[in-house]
C-alpha positions as CSV (number, residue, x, y, z in Angstrom):
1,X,0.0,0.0,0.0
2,X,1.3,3.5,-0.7
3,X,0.7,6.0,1.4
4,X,0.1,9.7,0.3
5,X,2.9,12.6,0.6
6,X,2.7,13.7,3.7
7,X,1.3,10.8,5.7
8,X,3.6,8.5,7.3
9,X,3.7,4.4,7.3
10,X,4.0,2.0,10.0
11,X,7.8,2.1,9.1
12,X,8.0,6.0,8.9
13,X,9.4,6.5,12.1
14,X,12.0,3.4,12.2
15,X,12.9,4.1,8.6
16,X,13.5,7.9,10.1
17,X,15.7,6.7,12.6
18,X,17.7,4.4,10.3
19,X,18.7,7.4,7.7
20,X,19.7,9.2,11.0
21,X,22.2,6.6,12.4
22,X,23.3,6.2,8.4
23,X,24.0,10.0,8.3
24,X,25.7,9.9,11.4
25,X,28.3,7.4,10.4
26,X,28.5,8.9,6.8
27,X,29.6,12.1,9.8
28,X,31.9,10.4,11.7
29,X,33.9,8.7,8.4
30,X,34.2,12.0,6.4
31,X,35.4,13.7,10.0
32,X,38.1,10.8,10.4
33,X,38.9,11.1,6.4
34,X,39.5,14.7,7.2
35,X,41.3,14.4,9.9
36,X,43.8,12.0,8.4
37,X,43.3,14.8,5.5
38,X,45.1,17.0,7.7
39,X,42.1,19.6,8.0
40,X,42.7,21.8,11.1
41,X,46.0,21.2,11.2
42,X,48.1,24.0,12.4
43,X,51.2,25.2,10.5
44,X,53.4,28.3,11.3
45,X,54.3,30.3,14.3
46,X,50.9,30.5,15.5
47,X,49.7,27.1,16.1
48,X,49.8,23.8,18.0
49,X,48.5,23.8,22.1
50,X,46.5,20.9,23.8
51,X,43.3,23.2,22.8
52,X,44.2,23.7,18.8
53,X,44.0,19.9,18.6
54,X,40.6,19.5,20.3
55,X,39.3,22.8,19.0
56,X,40.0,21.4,15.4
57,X,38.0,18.3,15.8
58,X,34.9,20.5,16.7
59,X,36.0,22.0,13.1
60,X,36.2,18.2,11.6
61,X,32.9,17.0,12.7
62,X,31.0,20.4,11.5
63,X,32.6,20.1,7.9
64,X,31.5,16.5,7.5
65,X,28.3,17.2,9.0
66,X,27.5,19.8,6.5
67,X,28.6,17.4,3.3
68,X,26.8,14.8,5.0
69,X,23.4,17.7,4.5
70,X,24.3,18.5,1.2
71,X,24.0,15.2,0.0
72,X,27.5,13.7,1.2
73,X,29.2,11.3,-0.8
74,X,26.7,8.5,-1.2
75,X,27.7,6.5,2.0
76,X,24.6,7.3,4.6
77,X,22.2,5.7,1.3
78,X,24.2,2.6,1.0
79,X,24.2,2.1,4.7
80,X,20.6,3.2,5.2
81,X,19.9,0.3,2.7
82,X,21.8,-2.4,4.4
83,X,20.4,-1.6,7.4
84,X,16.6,-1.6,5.8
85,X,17.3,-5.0,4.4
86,X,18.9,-6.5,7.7
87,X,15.4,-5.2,9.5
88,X,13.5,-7.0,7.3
């Protein structure tokens, strides 16, 4: 049965939850890529302390998590489906 724009399924709410978990590992791979990138690395005379380093990561995991929202790199989909089809 399909249900009409706007009106959610039995699975609405589980299948919500799923693409949030998928986007939120699709997050935390591109933040680890970009770490290992070097993004927020500091170079020069004015870098480097315990706080650049942990400040840096704040600046990691909001660059991934706005790819992630404008459409990422395909990952979150893939892993939304796997998911979908282990539920089932």
């Amino acid at each position: 049965m399909q249900f009409p724009t706007g009106q959610a399924g039995p699975n609405a709410t589980s299948n919500h939850a799923l693409r949030a978990k998928a986007a939120e590992l699709e997050t935390a791979f591109l933040a680890e890529m970009l770490r290992h990138a070097g993004l927020g690395t500091q170079t020069g005379g004015f870098g480097g302390g315990i706080g650049a380093e942990q400040f840096a990561s704040f600046l990691r995991e909001g660059k991934a998590a706005a790819i992630v929202r404008a459409g990422g790199i395909g990952l979150s989909e893939s892993l939304f489906r796997a998911m979908t089809e282990k539920a089932k």
